[in-house]
N, CA, C and O atoms as a Tripos MOL2 file, in Angstrom:
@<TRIPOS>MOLECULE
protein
  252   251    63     0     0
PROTEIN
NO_CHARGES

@<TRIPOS>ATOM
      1 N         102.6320   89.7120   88.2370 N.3       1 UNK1
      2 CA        101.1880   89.6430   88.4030 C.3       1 UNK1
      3 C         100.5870   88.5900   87.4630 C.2       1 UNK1
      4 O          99.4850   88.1220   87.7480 O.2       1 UNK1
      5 N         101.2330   88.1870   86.3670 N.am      2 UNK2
      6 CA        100.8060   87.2480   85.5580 C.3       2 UNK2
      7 C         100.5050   86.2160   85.6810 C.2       2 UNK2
      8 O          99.4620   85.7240   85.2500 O.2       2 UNK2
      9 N         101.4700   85.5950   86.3770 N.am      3 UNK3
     10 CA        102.1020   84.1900   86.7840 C.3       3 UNK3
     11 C         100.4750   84.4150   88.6230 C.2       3 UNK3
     12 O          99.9710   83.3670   89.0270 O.2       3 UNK3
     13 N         100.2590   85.0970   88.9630 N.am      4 UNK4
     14 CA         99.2300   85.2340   90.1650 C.3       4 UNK4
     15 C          98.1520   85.1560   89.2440 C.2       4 UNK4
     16 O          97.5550   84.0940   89.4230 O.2       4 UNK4
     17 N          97.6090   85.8950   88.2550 N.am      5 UNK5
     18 CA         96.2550   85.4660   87.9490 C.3       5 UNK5
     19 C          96.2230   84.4240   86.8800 C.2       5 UNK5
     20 O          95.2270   84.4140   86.1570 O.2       5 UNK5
     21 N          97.1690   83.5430   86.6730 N.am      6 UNK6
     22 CA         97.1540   82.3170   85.9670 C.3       6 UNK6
     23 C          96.8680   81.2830   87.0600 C.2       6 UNK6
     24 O          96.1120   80.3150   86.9780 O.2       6 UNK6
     25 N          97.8620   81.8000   88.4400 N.am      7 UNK7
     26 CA         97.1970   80.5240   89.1150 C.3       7 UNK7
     27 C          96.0020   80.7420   89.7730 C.2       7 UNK7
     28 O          95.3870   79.6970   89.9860 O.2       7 UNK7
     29 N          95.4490   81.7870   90.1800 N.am      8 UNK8
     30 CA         94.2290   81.9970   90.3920 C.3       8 UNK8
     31 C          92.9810   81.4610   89.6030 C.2       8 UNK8
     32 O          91.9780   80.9160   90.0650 O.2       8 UNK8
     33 N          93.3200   81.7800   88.1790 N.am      9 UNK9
     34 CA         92.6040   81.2040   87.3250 C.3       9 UNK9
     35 C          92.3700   79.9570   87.1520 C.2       9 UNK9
     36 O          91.1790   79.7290   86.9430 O.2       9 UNK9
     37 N          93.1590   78.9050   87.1580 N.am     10 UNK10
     38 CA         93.7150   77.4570   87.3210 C.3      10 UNK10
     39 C          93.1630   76.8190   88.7150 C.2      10 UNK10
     40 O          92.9870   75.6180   88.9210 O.2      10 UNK10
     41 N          92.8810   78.1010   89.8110 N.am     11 UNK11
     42 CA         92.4860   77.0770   90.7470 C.3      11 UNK11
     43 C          93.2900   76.8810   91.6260 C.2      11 UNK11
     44 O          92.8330   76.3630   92.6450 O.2      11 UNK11
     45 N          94.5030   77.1460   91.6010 N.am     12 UNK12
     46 CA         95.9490   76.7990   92.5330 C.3      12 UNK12
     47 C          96.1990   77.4910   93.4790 C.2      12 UNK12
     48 O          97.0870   77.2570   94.2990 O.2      12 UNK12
     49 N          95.2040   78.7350   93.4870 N.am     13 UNK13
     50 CA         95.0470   79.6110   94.3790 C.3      13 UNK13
     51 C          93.3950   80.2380   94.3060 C.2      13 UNK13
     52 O          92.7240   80.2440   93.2740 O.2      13 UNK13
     53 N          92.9470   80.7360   95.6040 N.am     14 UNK14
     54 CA         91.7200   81.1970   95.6010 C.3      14 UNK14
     55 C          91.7290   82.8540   95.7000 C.2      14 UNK14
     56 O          90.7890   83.4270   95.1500 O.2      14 UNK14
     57 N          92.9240   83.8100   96.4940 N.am     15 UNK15
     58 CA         92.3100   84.6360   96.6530 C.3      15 UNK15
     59 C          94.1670   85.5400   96.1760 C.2      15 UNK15
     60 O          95.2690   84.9910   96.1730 O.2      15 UNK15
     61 N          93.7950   87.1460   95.8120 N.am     16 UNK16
     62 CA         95.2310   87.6690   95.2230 C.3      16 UNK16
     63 C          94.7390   89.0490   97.1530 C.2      16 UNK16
     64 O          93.6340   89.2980   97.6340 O.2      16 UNK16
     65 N          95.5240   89.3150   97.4110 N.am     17 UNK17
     66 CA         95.5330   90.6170   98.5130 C.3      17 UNK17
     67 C          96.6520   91.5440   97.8920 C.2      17 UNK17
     68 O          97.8800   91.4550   97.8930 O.2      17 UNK17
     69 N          95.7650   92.4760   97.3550 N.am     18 UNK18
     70 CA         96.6140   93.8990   97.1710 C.3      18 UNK18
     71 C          96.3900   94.8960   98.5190 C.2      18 UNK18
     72 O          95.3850   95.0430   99.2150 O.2      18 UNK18
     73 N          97.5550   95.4430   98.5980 N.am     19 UNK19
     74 CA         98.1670   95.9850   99.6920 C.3      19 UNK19
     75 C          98.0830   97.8500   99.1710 C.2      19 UNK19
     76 O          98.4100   98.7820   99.9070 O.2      19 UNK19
     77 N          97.6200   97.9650   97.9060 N.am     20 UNK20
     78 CA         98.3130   99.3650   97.3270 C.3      20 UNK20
     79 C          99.8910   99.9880   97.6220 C.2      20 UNK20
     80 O          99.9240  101.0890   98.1730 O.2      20 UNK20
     81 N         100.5200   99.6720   97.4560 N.am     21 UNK21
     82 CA        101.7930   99.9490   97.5180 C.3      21 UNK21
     83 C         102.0950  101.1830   97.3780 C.2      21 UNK21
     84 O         102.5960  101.8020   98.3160 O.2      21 UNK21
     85 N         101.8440  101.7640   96.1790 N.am     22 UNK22
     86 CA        102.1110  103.2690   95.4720 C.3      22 UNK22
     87 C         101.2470  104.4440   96.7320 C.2      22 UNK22
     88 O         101.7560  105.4570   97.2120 O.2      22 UNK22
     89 N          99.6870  103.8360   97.0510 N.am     23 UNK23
     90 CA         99.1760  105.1930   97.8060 C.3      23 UNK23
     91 C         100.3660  104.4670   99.3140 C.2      23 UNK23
     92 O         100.9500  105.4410   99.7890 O.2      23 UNK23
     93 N         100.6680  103.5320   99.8460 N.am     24 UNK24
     94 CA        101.4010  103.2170  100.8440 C.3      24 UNK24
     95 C         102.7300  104.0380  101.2850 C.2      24 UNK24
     96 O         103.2340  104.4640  102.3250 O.2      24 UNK24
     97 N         102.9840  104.0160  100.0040 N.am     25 UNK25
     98 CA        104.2630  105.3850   99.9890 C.3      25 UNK25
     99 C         104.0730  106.6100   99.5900 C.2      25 UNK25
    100 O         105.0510  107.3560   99.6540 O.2      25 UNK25
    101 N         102.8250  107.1410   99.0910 N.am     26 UNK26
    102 CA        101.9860  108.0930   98.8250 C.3      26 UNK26
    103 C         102.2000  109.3740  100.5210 C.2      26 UNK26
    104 O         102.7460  110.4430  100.7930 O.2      26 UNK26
    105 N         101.2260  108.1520  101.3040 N.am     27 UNK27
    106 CA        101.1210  108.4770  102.5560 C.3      27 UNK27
    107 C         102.3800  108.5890  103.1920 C.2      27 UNK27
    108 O         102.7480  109.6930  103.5920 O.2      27 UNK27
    109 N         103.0760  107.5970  103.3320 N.am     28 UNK28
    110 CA        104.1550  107.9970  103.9320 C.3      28 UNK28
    111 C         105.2730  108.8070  103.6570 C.2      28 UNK28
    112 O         106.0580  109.1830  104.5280 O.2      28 UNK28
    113 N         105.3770  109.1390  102.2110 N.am     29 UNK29
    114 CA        106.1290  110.6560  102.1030 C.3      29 UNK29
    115 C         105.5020  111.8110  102.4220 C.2      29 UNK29
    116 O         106.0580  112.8450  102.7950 O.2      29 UNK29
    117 N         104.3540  111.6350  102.2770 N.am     30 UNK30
    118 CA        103.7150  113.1070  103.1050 C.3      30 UNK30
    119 C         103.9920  113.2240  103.9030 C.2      30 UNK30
    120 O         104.9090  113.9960  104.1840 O.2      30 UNK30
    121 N         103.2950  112.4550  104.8190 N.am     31 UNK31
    122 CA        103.3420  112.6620  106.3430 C.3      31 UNK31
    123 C         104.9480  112.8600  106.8510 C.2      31 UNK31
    124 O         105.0380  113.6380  107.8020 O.2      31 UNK31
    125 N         105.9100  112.4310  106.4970 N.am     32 UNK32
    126 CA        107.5860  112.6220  106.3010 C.3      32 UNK32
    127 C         107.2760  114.2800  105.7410 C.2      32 UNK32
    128 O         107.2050  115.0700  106.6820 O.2      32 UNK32
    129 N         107.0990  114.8560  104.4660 N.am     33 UNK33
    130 CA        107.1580  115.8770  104.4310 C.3      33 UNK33
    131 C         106.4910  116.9740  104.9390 C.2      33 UNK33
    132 O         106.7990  118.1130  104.5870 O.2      33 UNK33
    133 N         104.9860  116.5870  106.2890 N.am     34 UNK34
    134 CA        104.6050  117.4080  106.6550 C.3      34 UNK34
    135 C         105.3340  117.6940  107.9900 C.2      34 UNK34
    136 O         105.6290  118.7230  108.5970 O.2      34 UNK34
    137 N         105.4790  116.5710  108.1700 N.am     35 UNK35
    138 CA        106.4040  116.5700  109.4740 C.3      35 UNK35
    139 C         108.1260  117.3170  109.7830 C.2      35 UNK35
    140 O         108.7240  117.4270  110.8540 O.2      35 UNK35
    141 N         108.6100  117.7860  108.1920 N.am     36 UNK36
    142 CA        109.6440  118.0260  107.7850 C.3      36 UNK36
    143 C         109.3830  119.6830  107.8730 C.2      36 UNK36
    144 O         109.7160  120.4660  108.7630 O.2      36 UNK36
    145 N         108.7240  119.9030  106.7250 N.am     37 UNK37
    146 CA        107.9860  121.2410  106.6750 C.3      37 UNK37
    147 C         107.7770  122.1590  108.1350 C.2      37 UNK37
    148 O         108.5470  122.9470  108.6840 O.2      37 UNK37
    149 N         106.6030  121.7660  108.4500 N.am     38 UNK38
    150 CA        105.4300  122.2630  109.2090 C.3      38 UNK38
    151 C         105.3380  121.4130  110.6280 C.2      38 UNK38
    152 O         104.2950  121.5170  111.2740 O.2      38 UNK38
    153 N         106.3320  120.6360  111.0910 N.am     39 UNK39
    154 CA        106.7250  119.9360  112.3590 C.3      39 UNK39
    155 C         105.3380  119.4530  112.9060 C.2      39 UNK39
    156 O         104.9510  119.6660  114.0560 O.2      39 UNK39
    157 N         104.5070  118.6520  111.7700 N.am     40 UNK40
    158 CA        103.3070  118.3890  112.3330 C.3      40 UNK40
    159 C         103.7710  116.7660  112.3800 C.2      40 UNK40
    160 O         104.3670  116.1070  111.5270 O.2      40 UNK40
    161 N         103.2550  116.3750  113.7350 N.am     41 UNK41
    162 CA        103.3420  114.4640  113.9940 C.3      41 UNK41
    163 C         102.8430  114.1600  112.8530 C.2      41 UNK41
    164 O         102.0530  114.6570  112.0500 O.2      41 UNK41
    165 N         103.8640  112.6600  113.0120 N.am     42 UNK42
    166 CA        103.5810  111.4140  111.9190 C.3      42 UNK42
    167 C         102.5890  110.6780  112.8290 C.2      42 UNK42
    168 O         102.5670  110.5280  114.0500 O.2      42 UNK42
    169 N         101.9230  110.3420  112.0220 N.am     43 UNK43
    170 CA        100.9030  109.6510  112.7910 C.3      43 UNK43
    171 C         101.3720  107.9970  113.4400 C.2      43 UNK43
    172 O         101.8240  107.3300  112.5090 O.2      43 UNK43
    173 N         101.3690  107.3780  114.4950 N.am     44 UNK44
    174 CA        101.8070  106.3300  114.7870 C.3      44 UNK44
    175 C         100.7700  104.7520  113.8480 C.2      44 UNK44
    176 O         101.2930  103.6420  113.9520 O.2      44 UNK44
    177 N          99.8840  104.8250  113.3220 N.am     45 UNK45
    178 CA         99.2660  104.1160  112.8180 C.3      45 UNK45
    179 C          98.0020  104.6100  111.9180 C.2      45 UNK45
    180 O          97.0010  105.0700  112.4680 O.2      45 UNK45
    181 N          98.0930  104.5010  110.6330 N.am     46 UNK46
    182 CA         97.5420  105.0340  109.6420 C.3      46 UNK46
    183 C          96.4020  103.4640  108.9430 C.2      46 UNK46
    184 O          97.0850  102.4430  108.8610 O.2      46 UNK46
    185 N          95.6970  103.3700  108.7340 N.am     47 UNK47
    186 CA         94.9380  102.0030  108.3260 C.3      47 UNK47
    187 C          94.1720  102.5400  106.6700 C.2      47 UNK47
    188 O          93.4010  103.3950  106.2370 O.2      47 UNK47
    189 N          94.8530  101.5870  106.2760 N.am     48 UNK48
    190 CA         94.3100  101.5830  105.0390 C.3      48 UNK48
    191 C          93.5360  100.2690  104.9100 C.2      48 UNK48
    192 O          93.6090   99.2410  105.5840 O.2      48 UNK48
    193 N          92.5400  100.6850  103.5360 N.am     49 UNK49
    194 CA         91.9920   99.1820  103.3640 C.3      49 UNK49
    195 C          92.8050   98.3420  102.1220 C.2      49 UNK49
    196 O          93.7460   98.7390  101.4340 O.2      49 UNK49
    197 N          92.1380   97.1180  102.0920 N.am     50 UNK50
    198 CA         93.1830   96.3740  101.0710 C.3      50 UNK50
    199 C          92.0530   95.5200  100.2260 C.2      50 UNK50
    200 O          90.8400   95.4960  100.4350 O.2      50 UNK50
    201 N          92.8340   94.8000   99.1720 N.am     51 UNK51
    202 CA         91.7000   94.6070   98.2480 C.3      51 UNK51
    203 C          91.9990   92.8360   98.0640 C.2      51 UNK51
    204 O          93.1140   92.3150   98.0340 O.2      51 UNK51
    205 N          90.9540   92.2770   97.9790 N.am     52 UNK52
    206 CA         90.8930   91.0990   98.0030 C.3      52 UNK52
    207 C          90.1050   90.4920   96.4140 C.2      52 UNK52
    208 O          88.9090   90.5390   96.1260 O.2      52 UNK52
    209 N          91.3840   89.8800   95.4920 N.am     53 UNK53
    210 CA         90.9820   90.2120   94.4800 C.3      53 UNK53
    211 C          90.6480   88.0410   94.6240 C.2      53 UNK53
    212 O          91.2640   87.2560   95.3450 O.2      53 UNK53
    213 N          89.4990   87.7320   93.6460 N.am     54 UNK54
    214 CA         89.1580   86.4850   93.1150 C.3      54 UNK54
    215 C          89.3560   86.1180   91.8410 C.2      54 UNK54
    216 O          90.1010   86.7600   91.1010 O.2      54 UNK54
    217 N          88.6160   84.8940   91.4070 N.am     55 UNK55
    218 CA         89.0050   84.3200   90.2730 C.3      55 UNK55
    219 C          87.7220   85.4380   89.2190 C.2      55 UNK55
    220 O          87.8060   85.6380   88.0070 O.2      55 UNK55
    221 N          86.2580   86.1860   90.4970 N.am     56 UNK56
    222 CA         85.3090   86.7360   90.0450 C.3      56 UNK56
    223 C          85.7220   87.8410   89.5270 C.2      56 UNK56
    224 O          85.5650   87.9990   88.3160 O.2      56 UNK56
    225 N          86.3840   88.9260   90.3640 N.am     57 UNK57
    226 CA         86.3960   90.2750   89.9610 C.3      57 UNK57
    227 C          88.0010   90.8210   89.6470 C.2      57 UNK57
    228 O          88.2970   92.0160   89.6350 O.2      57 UNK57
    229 N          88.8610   89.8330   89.4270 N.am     58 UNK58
    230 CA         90.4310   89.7760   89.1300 C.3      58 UNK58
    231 C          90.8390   90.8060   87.6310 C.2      58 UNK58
    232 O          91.8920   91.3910   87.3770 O.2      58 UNK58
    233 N          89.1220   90.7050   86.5620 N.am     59 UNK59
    234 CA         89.4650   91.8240   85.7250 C.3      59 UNK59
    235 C          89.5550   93.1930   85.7520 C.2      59 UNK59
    236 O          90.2480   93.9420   85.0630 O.2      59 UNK59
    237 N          88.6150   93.4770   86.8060 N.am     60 UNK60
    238 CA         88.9270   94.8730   86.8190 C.3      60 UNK60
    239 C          90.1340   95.6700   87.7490 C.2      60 UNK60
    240 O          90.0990   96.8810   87.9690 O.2      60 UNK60
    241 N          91.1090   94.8350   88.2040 N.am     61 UNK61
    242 CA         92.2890   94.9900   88.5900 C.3      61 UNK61
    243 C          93.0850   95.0170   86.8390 C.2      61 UNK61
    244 O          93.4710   96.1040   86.4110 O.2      61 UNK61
    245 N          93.1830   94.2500   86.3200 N.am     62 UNK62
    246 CA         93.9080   94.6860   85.0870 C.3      62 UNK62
    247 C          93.4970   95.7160   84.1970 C.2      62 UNK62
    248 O          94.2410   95.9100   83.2360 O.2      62 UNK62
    249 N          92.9230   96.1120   84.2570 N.am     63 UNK63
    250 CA         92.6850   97.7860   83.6460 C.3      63 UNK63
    251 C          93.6500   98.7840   84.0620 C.2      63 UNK63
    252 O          93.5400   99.9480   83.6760 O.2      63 UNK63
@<TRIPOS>BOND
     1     1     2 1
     2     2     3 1
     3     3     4 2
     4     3     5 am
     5     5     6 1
     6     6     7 1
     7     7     8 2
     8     7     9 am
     9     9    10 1
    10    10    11 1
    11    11    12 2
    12    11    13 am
    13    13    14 1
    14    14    15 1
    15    15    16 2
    16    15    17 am
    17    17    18 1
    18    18    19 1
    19    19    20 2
    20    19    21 am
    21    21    22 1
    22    22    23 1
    23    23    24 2
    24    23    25 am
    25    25    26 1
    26    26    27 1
    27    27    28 2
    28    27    29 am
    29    29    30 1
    30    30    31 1
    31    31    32 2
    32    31    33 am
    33    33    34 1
    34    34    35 1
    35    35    36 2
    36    35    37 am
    37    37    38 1
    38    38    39 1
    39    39    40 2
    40    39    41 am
    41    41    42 1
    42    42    43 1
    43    43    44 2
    44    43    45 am
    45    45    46 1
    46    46    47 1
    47    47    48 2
    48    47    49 am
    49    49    50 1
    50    50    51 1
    51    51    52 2
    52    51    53 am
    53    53    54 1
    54    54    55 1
    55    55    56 2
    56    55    57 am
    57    57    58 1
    58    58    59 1
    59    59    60 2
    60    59    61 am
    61    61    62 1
    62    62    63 1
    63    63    64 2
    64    63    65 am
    65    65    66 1
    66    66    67 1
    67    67    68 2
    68    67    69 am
    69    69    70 1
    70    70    71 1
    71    71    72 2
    72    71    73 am
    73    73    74 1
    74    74    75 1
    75    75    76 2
    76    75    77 am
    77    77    78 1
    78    78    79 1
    79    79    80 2
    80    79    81 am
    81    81    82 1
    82    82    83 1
    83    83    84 2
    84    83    85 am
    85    85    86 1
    86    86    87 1
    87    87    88 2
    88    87    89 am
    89    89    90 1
    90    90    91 1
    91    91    92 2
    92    91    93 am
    93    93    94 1
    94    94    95 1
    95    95    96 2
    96    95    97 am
    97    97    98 1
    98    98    99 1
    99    99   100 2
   100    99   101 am
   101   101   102 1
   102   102   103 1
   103   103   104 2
   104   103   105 am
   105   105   106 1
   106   106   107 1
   107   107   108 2
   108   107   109 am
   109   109   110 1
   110   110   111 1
   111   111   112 2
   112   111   113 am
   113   113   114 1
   114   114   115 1
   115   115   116 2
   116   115   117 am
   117   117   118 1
   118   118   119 1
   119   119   120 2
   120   119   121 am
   121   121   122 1
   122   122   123 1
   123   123   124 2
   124   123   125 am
   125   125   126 1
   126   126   127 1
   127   127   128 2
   128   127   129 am
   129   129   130 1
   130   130   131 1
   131   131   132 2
   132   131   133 am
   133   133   134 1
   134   134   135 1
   135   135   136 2
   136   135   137 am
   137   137   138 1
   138   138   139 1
   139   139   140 2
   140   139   141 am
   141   141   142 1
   142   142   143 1
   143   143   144 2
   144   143   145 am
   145   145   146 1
   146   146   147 1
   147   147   148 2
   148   147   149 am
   149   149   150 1
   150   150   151 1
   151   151   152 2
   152   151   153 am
   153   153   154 1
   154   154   155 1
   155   155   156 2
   156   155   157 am
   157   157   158 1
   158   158   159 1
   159   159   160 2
   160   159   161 am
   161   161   162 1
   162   162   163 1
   163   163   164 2
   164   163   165 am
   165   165   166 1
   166   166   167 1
   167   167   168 2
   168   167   169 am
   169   169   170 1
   170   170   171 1
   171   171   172 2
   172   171   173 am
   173   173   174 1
   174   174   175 1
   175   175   176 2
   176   175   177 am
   177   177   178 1
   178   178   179 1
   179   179   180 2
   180   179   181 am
   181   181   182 1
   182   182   183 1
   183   183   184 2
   184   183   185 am
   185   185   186 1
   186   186   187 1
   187   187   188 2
   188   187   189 am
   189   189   190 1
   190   190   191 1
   191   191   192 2
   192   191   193 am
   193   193   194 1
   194   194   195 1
   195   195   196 2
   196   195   197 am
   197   197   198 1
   198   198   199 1
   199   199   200 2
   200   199   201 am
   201   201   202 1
   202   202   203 1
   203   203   204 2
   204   203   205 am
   205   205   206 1
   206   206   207 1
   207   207   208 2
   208   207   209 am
   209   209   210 1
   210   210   211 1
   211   211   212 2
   212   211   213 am
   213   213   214 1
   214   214   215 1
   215   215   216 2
   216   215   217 am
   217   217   218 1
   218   218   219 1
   219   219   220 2
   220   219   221 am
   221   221   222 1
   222   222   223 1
   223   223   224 2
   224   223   225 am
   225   225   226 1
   226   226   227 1
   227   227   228 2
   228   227   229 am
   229   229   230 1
   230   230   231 1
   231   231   232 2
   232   231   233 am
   233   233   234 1
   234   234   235 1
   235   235   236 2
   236   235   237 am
   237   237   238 1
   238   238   239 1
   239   239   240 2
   240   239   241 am
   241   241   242 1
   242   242   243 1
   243   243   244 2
   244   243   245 am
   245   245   246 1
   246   246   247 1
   247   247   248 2
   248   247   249 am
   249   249   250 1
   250   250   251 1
   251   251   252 2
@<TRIPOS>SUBSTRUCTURE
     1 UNK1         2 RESIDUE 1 A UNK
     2 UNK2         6 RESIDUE 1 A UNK
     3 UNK3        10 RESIDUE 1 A UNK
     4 UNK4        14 RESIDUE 1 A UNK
     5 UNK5        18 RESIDUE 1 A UNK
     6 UNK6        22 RESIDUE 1 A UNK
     7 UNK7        26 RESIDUE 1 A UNK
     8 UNK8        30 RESIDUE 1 A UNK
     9 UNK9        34 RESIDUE 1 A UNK
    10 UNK10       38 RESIDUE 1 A UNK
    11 UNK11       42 RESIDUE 1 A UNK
    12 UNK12       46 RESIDUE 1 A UNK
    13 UNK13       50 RESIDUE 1 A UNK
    14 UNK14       54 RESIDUE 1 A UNK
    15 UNK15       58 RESIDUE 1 A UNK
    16 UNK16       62 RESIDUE 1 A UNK
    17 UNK17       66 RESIDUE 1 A UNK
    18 UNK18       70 RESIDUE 1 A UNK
    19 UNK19       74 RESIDUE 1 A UNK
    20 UNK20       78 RESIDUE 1 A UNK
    21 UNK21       82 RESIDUE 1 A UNK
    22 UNK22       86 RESIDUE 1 A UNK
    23 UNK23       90 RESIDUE 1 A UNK
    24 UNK24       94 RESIDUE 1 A UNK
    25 UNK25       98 RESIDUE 1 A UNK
    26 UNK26      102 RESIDUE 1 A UNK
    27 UNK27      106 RESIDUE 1 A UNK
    28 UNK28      110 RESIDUE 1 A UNK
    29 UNK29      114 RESIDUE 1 A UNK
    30 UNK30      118 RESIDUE 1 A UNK
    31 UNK31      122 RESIDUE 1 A UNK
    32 UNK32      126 RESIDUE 1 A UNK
    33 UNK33      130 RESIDUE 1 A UNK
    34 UNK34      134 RESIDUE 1 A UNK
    35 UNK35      138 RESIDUE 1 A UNK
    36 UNK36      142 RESIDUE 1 A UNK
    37 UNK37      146 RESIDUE 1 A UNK
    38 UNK38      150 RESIDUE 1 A UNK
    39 UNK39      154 RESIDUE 1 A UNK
    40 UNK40      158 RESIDUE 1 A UNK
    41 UNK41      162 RESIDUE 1 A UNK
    42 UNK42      166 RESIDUE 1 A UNK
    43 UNK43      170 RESIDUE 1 A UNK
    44 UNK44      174 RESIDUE 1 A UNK
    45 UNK45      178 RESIDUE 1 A UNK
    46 UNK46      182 RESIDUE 1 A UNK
    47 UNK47      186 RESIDUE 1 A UNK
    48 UNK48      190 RESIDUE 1 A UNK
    49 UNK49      194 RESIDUE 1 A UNK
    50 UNK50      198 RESIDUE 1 A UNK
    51 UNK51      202 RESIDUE 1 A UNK
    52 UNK52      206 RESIDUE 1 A UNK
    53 UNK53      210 RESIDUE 1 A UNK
    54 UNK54      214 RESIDUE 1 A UNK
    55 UNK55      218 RESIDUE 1 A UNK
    56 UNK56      222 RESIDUE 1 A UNK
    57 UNK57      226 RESIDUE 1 A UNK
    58 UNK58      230 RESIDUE 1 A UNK
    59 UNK59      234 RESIDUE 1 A UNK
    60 UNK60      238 RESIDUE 1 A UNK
    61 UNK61      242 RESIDUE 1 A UNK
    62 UNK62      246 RESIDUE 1 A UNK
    63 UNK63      250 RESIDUE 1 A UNK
């Protein structure tokens, strides 16, 4: 992530897209364990939103 908001910072890039990864697999072990459990469907398409980080608001991602 370092080496991304150095070049962001620099200009070499304009925009970072976080994907959330952690709730990404969050969701998908549930739904695996509800479906395991309690034989309830996995859902065929789940939409999450994603975050579009700049050179503006790139600090409050490092917190």
């Amino acid at each position: 992530m370092d080496n991304n908001i150095r070049l962001l910072k620099e200009g070499h890039i304009d925009f970072l897209i976080n994907q959330t990864p952690k709730k990404q697999t969050l969701i998908g072990l549930s739904a695996l364990a509800e479906h395991i459990l309690f034989d309830k469907e996995i859902p065929k398409r789940t939409l999450l939103p994603i975050d579009i980080i700049n050179s503006e608001n790139f600090k409050h991602y490092l917190d």
